[in-house]
PAPA-253010 format. One record per residue (C-alpha): residue in three letters; y, x, z. Coordinates in Angstrom, 2 decimals, always signed. Layout:
residues N
(ALA (Y X Z))
...
***
This chain:
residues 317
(UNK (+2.28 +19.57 +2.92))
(UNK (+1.24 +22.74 +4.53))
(UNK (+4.10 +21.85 +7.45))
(UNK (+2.89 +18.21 +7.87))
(UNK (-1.17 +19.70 +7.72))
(UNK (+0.18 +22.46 +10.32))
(UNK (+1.63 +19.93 +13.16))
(UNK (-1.55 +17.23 +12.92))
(UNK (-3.90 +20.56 +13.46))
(UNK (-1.59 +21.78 +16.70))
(UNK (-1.30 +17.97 +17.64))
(UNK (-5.49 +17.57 +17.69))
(UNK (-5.69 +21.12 +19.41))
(UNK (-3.63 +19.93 +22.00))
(UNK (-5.02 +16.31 +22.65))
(UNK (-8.31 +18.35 +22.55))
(UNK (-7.42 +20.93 +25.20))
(UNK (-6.11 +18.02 +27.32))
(UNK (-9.50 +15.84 +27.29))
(UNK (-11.61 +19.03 +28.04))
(UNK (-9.45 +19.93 +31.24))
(UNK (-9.58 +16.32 +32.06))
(UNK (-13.29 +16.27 +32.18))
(UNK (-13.44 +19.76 +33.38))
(UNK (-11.18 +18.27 +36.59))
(UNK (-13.16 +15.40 +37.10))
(UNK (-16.09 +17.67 +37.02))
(UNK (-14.77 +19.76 +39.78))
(UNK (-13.88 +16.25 +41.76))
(UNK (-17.34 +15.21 +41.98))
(UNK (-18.63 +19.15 +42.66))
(UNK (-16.29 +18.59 +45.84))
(UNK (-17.26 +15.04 +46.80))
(UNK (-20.93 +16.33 +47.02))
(UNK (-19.69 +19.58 +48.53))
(UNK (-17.85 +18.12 +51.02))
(UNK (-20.71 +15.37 +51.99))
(UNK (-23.21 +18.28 +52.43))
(UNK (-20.72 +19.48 +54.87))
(UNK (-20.11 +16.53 +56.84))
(UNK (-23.85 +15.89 +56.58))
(UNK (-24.70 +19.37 +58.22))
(UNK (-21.99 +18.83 +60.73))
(UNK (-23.93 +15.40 +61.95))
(UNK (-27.31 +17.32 +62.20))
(UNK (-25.82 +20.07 +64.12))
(UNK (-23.97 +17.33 +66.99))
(UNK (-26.10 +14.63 +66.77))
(UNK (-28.62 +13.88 +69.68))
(UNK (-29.90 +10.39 +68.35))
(UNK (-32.43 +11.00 +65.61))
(UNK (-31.92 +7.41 +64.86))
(UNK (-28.53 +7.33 +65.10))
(UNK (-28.23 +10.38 +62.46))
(UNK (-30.46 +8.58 +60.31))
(UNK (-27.94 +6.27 +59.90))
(UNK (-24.64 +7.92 +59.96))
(UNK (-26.89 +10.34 +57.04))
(UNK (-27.44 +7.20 +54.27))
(UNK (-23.78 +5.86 +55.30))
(UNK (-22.43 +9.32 +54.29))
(UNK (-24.59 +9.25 +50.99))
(UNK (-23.64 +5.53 +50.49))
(UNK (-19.99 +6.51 +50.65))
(UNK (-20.56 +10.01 +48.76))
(UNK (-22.05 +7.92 +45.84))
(UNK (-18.54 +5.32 +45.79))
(UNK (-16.67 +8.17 +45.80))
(UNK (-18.38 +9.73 +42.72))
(UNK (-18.36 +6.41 +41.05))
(UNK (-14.70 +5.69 +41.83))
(UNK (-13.75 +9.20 +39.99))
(UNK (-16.44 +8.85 +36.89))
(UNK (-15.30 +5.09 +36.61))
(UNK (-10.78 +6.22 +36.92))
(UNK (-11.62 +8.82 +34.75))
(UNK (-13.48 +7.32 +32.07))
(UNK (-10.15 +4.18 +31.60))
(UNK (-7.99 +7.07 +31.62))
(UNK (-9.90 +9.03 +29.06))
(UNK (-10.42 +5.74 +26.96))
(UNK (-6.93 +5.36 +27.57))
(UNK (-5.51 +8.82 +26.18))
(UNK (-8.08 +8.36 +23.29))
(UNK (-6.41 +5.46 +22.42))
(UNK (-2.83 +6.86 +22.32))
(UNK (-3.91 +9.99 +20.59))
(UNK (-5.52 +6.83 +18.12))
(UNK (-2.12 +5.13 +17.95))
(UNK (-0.12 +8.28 +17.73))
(UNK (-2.40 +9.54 +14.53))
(UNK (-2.31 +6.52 +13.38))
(UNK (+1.94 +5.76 +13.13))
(UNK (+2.16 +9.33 +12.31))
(UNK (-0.23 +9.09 +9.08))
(UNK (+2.02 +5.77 +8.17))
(UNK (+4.98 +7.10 +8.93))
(UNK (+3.80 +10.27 +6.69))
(UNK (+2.35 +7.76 +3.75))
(UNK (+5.61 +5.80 +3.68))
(UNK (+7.77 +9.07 +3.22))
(UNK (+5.66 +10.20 +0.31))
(UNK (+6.47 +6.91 -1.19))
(UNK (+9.96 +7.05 -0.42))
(UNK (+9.45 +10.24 -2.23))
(UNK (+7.61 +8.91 -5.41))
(UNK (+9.81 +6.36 -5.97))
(UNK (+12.68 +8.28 -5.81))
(UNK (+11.52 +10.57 -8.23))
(UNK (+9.81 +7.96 -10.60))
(UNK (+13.21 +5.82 -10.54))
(UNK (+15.13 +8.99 -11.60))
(UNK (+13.05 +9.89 -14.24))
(UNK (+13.00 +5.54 -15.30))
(UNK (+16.66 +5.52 -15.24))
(UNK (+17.41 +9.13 -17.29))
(UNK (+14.49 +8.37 -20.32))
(UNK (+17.00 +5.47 -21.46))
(UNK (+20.09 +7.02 -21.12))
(UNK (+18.87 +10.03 -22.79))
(UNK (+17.75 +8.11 -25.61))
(UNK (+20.59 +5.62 -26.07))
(UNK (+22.98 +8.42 -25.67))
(UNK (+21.29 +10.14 -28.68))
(UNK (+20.78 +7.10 -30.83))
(UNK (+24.84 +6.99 -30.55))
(UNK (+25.39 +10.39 -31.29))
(UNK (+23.16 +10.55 -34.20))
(UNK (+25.35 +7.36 -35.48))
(UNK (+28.57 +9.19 -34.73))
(UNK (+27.51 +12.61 -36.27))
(UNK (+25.84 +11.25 -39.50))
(UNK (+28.37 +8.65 -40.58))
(UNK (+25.92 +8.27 -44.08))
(UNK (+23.51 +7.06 -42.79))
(UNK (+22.12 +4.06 -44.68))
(UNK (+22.09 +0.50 -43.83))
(UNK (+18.43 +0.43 -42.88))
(UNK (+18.69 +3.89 -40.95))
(UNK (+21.94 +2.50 -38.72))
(UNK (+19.63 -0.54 -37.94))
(UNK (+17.05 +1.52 -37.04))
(UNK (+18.85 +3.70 -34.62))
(UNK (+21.00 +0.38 -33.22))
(UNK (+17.76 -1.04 -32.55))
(UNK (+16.74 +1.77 -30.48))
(UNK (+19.42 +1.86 -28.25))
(UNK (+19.09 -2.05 -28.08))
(UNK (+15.91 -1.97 -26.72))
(UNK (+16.62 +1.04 -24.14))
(UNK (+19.29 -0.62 -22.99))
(UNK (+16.92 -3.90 -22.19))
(UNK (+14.69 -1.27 -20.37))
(UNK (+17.38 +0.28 -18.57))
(UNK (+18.58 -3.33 -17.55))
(UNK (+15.05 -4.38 -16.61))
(UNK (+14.29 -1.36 -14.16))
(UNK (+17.85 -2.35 -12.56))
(UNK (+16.62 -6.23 -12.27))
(UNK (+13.35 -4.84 -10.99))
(UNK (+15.12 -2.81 -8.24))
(UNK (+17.57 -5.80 -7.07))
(UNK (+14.99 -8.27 -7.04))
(UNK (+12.65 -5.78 -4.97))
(UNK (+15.69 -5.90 -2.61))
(UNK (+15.57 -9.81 -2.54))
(UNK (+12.12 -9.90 -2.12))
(UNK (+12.03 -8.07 +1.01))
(UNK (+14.66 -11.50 +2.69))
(UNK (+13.29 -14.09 +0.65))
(UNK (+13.29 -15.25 -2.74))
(UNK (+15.93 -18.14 -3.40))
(UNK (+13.76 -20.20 -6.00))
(UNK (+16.07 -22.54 -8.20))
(UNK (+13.21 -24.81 -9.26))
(UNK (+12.47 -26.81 -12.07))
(UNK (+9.99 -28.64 -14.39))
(UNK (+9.27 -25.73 -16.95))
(UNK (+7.16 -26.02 -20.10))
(UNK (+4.90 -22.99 -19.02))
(UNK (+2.74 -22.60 -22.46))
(UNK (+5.88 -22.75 -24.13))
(UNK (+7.84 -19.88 -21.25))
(UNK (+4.48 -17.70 -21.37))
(UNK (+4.22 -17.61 -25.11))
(UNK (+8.38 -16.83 -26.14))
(UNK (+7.87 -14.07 -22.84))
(UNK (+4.93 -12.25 -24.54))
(UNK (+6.39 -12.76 -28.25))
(UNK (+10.17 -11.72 -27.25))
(UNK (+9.47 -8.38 -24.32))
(UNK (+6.33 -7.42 -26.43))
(UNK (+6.25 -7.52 -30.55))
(UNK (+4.05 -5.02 -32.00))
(UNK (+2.08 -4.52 -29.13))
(UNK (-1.73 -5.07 -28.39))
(UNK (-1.18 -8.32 -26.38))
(UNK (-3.49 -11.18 -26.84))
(UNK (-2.32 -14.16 -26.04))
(UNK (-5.04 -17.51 -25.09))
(UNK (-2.36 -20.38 -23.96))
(UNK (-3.27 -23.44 -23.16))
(UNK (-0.59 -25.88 -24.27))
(UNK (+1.23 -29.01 -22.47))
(UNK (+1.02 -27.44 -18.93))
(UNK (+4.27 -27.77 -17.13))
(UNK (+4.75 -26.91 -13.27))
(UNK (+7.77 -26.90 -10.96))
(UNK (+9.26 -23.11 -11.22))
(UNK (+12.25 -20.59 -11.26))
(UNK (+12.23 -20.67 -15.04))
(UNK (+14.88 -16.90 -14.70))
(UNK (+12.38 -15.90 -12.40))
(UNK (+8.75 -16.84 -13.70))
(UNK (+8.98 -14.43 -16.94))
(UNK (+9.61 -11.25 -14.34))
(UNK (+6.04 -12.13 -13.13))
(UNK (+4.41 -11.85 -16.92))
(UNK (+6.20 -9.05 -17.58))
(UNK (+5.58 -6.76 -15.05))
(UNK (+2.00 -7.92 -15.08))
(UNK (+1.70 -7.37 -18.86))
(UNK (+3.60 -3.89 -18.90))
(UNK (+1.08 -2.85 -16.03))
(UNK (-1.50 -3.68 -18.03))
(UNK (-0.32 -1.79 -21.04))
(UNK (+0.56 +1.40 -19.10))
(UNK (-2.93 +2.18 -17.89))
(UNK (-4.76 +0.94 -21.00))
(UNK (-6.17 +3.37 -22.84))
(UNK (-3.82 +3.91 -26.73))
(UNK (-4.58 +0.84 -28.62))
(UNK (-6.68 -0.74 -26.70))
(UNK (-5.64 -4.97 -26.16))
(UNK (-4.43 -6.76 -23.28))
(UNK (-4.91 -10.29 -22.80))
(UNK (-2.86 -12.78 -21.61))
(UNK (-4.65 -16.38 -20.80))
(UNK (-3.01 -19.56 -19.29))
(UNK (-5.18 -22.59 -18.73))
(UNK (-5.46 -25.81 -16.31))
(UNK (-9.22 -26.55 -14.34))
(UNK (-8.96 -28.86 -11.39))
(UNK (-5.27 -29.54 -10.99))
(UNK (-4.73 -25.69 -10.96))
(UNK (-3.07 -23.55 -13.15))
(UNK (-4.11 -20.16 -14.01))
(UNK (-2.70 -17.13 -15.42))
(UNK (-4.33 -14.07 -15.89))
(UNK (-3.33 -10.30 -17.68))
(UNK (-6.89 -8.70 -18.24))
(UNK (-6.74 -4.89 -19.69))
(UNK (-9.54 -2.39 -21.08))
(UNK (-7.92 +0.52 -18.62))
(UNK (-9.84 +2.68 -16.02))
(UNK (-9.92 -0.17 -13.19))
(UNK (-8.64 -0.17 -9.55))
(UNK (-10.85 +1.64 -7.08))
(UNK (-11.67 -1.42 -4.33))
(UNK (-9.93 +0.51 -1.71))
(UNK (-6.71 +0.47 -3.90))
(UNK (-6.94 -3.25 -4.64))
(UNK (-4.75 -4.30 -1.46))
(UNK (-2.57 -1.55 -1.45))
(UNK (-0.96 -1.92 -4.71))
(UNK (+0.71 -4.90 -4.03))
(UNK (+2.53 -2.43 -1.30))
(UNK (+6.29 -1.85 -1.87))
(UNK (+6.27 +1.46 -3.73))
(UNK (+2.98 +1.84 -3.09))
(UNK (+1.48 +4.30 -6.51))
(UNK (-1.88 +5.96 -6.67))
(UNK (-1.44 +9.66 -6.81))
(UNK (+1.45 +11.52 -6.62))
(UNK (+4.47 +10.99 -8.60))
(UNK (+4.82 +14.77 -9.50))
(UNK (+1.34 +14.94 -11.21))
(UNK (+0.62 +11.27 -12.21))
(UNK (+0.73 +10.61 -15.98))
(UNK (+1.99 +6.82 -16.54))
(UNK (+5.73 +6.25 -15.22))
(UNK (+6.67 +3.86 -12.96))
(UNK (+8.72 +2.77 -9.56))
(UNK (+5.66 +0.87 -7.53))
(UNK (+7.75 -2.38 -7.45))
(UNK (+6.42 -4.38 -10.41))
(UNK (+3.54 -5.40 -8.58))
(UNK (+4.95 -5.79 -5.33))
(UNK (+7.84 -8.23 -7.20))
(UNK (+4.84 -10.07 -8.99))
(UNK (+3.21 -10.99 -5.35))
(UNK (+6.48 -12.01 -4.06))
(UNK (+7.12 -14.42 -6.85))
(UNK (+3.95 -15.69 -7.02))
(UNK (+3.93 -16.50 -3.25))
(UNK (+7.51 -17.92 -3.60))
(UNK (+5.68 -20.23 -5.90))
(UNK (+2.97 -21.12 -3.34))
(UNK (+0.18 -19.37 -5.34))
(UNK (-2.41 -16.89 -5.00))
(UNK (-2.86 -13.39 -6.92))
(UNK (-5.93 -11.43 -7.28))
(UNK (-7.25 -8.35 -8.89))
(UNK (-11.30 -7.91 -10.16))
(UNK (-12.85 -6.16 -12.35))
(UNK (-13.36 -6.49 -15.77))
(UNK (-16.95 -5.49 -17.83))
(UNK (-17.64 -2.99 -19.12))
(UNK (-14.26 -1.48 -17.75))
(UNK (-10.59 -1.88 -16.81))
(UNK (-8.53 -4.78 -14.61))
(UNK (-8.04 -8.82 -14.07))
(UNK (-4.89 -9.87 -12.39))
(UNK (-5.40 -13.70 -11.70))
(UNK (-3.39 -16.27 -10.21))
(UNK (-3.61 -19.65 -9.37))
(UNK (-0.78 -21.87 -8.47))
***
């Protein structure tokens, strides 16, 4: 940080020192227009013999003096717009260039620490089997279970990361007519039991989609919505049909999305904060996967507010 904060300082110091010789040049270009005007101008009233004659070659002299200065404040002034421009462009690809390596960076260390938590824990649910051989039935269940459901994270991070992958070609959509009550409902019952999800689903809606692909989109929205909810607070999951469209929304009771963020988080690995410091886990593709999917789908997504507080991720199709 202190390197990159080092080289934009010497950068601006240096774009600065060239502007002020610049203008400090075209300064001294107009100082010797005028000086060299007087001169001529002297030079006429010294040789001249024809009052109205020097009359004459006098305002053609000043006529030309005052081009001459115009020529050099008008050059000067594209050029300097020019150069402002470049430093503009320059700042501008280095900050992105800058912001995309700090993502780079989060998500590498986000998907390390995603892809060790279920090892880690399956590994130990296994040796606690292996070690303590009696255990009761309920106990071995327990533990089985465990493992079974870090596994299905494990495997869901690594479907996340291929179809991130896919997403940035295009999605191949193997469409269907799918019962979507019926999908939404068995997605939120089966990938969350025991939560705090809500669900408000309309039935009898049906719509032409990738019925392997579809539940991605709840999920990641729903698991979102769960991660930056405050503990025990609900999320809600609607589905309903007004006007020929249909609309699904994942509202949460969380801390909201600043408006300036609201754009940006659909952004491959795009996180808010650093990954080193920031609190809830993640890789900064679920959303960026849910956009994709949804536009594969010819719909719109959306993020608002919701009163008093948190998020509402809507989309329309």
């Amino acid at each position: 940080m202190k390197s990159r904060n080092r080289s934009k300082l010497i950068i601006t110091i240096l774009f600065g020192y060239i502007i002020m010789q610049f203008l400090w040049w075209e300064v001294l270009l107009v100082r010797q227009t005028t000086q060299i005007s007087n001169e001529q101008q002297k030079l006429m009233e010294i040789t001249s013999t024809d009052a109205g004659s020097l009359e004459k070659q006098i305002a053609d002299l000043q006529h030309k003096k005052q081009n001459r200065i115009y020529m050099i404040v008008g050059e000067g002034t594209v050029f300097l717009l020019l150069l402002l421009y470049a430093f503009y462009r320059i700042r501008k690809a280095s900050n992105k260039e800058i912001e995309l390596v700090m993502q780079q960076k989060n998500f590498l260390l986000s998907v390390t620490h995603e892809l060790k938590t279920p090892i880690a824990a399956t590994k130990l649910q296994l040796q606690t089997l292996l070690k303590h051989k009696q255990l009761n039935p309920e106990q071995q269940e327990q533990l089985l279970t465990n493992a079974v459901n870090e596994t299905n994270r494990l495997n869901r991070l690594i479907e996340d990361v291929l179809l991130a992958n896919s997403a940035d070609k295009e999605l191949h959509l193997n469409k269907e007519i799918v019962n979507l009550s019926e999908l939404t409902s068995e997605t939120v019952s089966n990938y969350f039991p025991g939560k705090n999800v809500r669900s408000e689903i309309e039935g009898g809606i049906s719509v032409s989609a990738d019925k392997l692909l579809f539940p991605s989109l709840i999920i990641n929205l729903t698991e979102n919505a769960l991660k930056y909810s405050p503990e025990n607070s609900e999320v809600q999951v609607s589905l309903n049909k007004q006007d020929g469209k249909i609309n699904l929304s994942v509202s949460d009771l969380g801390s909201g999305i600043p408006d300036k963020e609201k754009q940006k988080i659909f952004e491959k690995f795009y996180r808010v904060g650093n990954e080193e410091t920031r609190k809830a886990k993640g890789t900064g593709l679920g959303l960026y996967i849910v956009q994709k999917i949804v536009e594969a789908h010819n719909g719109r997504i959306e993020v608002t507010d919701n009163k008093p507080n948190g998020s509402i991720f809507k989309i329309s199709i």
